[in-house]
N, C-alpha and C positions, 0 to 999 in steps of 0.2 A: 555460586548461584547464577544461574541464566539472566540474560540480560534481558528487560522487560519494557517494550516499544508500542507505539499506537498506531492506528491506520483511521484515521477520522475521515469521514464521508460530507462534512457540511452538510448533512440531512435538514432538510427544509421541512420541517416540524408543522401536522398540520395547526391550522390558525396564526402560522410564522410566515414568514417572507425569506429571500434569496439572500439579501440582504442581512439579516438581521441573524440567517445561517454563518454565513459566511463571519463576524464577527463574535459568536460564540463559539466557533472553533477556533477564532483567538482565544478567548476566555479558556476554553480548554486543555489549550496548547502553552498557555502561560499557568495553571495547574500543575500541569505535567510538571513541567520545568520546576517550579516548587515540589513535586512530590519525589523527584529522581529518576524518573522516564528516562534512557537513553535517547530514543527517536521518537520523532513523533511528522507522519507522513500526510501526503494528502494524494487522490487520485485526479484522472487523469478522465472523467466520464463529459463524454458528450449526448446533447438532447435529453435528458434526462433530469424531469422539472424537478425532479424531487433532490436531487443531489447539487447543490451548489458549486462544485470543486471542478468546473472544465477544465481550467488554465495551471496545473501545477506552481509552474514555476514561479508566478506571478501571484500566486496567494504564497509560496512562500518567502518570499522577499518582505514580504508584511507581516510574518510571522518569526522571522531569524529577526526583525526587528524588534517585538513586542517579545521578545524571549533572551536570556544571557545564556542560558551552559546547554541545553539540548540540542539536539542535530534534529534539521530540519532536512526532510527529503522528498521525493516521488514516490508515489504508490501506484504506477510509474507512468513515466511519459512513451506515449506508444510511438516509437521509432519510425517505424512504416510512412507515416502523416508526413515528416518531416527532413529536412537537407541537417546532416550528421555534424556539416559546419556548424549550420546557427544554433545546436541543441548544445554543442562544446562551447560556443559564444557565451548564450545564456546559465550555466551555469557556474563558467568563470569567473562570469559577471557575479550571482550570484557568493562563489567562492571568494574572492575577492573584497566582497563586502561582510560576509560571516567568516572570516577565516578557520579550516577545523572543523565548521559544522555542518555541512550542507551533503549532503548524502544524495547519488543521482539511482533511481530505481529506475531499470528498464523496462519495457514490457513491450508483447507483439498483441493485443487483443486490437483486430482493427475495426470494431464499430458497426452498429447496423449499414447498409447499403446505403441509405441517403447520406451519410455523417461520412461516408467512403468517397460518396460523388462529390460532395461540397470540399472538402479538404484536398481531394486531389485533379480539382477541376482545371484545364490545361499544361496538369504536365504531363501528358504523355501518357502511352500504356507502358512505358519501359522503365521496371523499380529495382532498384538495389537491393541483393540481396539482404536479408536481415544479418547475416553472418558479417557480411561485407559493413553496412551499415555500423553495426557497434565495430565492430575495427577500424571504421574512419574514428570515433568519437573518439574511441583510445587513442586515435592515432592525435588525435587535435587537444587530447586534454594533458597528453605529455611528452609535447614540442617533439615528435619524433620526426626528423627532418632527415632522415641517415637511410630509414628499410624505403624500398620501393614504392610507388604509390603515385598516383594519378596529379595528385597534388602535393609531389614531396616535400616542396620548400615550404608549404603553407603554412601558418602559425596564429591559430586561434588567439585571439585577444578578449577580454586584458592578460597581458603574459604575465605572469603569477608564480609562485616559488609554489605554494602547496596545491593539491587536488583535491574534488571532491569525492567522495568513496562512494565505486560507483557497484552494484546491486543488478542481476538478473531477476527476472523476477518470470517466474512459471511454476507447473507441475508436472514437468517433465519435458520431454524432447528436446530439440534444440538449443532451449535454454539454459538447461544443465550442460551440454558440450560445449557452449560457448564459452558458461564461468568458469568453468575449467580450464579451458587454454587460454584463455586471456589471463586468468590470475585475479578475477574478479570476485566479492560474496554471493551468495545465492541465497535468494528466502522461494521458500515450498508455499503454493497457495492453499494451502488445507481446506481453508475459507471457500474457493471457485472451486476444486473436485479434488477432493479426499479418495485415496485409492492404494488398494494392496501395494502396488509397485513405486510408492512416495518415497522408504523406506528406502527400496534397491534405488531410486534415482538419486538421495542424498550419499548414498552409498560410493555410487558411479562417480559423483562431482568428487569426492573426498581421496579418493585414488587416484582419478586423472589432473587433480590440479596441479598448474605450471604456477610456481612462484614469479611473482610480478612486480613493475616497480610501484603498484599499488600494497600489496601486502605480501605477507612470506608462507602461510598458512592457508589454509581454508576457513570458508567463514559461513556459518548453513544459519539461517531464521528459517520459522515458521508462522504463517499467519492463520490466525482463526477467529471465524466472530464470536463476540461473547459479550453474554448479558447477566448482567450482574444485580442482584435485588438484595435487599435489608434480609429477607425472608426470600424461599424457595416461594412461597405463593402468589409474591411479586416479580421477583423474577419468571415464574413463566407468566401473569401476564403482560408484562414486558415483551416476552415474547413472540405470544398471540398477535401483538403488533407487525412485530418483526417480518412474523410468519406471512400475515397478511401482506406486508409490502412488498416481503420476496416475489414472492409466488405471481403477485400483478408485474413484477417486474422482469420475470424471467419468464410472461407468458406475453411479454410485448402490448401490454397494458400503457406504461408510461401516466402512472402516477401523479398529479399534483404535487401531494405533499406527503409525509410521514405519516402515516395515521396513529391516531394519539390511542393511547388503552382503552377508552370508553368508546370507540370508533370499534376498533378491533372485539371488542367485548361481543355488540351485537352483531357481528358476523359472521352470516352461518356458510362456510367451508362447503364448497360440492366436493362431491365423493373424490372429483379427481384431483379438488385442491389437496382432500387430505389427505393422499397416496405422494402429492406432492413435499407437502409438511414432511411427513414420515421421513422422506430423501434427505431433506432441507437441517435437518434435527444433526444427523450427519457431521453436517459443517459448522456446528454449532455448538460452542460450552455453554451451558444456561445451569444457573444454582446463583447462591450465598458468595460473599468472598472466598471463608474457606474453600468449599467445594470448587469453585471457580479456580483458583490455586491449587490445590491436588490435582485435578484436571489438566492444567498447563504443565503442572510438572513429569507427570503420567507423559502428554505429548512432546514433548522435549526429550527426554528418555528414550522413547519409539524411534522416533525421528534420529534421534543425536544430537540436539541442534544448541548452536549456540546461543539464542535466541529467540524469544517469543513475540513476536506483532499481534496484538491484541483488535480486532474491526468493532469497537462499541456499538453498532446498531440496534439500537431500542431509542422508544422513545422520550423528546424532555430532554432538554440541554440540561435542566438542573439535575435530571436522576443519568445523565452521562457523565458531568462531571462528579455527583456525590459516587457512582459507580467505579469511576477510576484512583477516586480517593479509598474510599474500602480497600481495593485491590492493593492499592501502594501498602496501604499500612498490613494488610494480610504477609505480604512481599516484603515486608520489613525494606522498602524503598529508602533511600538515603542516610539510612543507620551505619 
């Protein structure tokens, strides 16, 4: 059976606060972990009032603690932002303190323009490749002091016997060539753009992977959001939410907060929201548990994948977590 993973967003639930997101996707994450989630991620979004989750690494330090057996990880940390040193630091660190569990998700989405200027304000117009970038991280997160390199002798700290399993993360291009030669897993974002050529990209990693001192095989996830309702008539208005949040979100809106079902209820969609919707349906499994499970396992089959990351976006911490509970027990989760 396909191994069955989350991707939580901290949704700042409207009439909720930042705050009070940000510890319900402990709540949630410590669920998981009772229900038999392998992973359970958090993203990497900045300026964005509605999603709580800026700082990866830093809400999962709080979560590998409030959790025993699941791996905690990135949904991912955008590279680009950041010196390739301190990202192998921080999750040694990490590593180090969850032994075994901490999973590093990469990712190249670099952020609206201001969220570009603040982050990268005096250092230069001169950036490292992304290619180059994750091969320093490799290079720092397994003591390779022997291949050539700018910093040969250098040796990220805490020095540590095991790693943490580190995760490309795109839908296609350079991302897939990299997890291939590095020897790295790759998850498909189905979720961000679903597309004929998914397929040939899992395909392409699967042929050219270089076995690594991370793993000996290939390793493909796929992520998709999904809502999940008691009923199909709940589930989509769950939805309806959903749809309304996207849509302000990916029209540079910038959000408040989650808007709740009766929020979304009275909202009437212009013509080009719902040409928008239509797209948006796309990237989305929405049903019942069953449904929601034939569904995942339909995409996993397409795909090939060893693994499903599920993105819960609906709204209601309490119908997120009752959502991932159905799912488990549809999944026959830790049986």
């Amino acid at each position: 059976m396909v191994s069955l993973n989350i991707l939580d967003y901290s949704l700042v639930d409207e009439g909720s606060s930042p705050s009070q997101a940000l510890h319900e996707t402990a709540e949630l994450a410590k669920l998981a972990d009772q229900l038999g989630y392998k992973r359970f991620w958090v993203p990497e979004q900045h300026y964005a009032y509605s999603i709580a989750s800026s700082t990866p690494e830093m809400l999962m330090m709080y979560l590998a603690t409030v959790t025993k057996r699941i791996r905690i990880g990135s949904g991912g940390v955008m590279i680009p932002h950041y010196s390739p040193y301190k990202i192998a630091e921080n999750f040694r660190m990490l590593e180090a303190l969850h032994p075994h569990r901490i999973d590093l998700g990469i990712g190249n989405s670099p952020g609206g323009r201001l969220v570009q200027a603040a982050l990268h304000e005096e250092k230069g117009e001169t950036k490292l490749p992304y290619e180059q970038q994750v091969g320093d991280i490799i290079k720092y997160l397994t003591d390779d002091i022997d291949s050539e390199h700018r910093f040969q002798k250098l040796i990220a700290t805490p020095a540590i016997e095991s790693k943490p399993e580190v995760w490309m993360l795109g839908a296609g291009g350079r991302s897939t060539k990299i997890a291939a030669e590095n020897g790295t897993s790759y998850i498909y974002a189905h979720f961000f753009h679903p597309s004929p050529t998914g397929k040939e990209v899992i395909q392409q990693y699967r042929q050219n992977f270089q076995p690594s001192i991370f793993q000996n095989n290939p390793n493909v996830g796929v992520a998709v959001f999904v809502i999940i309702g008691e009923t199909e008539q709940e589930a989509e208005s769950l939805a309806q939410a959903f749809f309304m949040w996207l849509v302000a979100i990916e029209t540079a809106k910038n959000p408040m907060h989650f808007p709740s079902v009766e929020t979304a209820k009275n909202y009437i969609f212009s013509s080009f929201e719902q040409q928008k919707v239509s797209q948006l349906r796309k990237r989305a499994i929405i049903g019942t548990p069953s449904n929601v499970k034939e569904e995942l396992l339909q995409l996993a089959e397409y795909y090939h994948a060893d693994e499903l990351t599920i993105v819960p976006n609906f709204p209601g911490a309490d119908k997120r977590m009752k959502g991932i509970e159905l799912l488990a027990a549809a999944f026959q989760l830790g049986s």
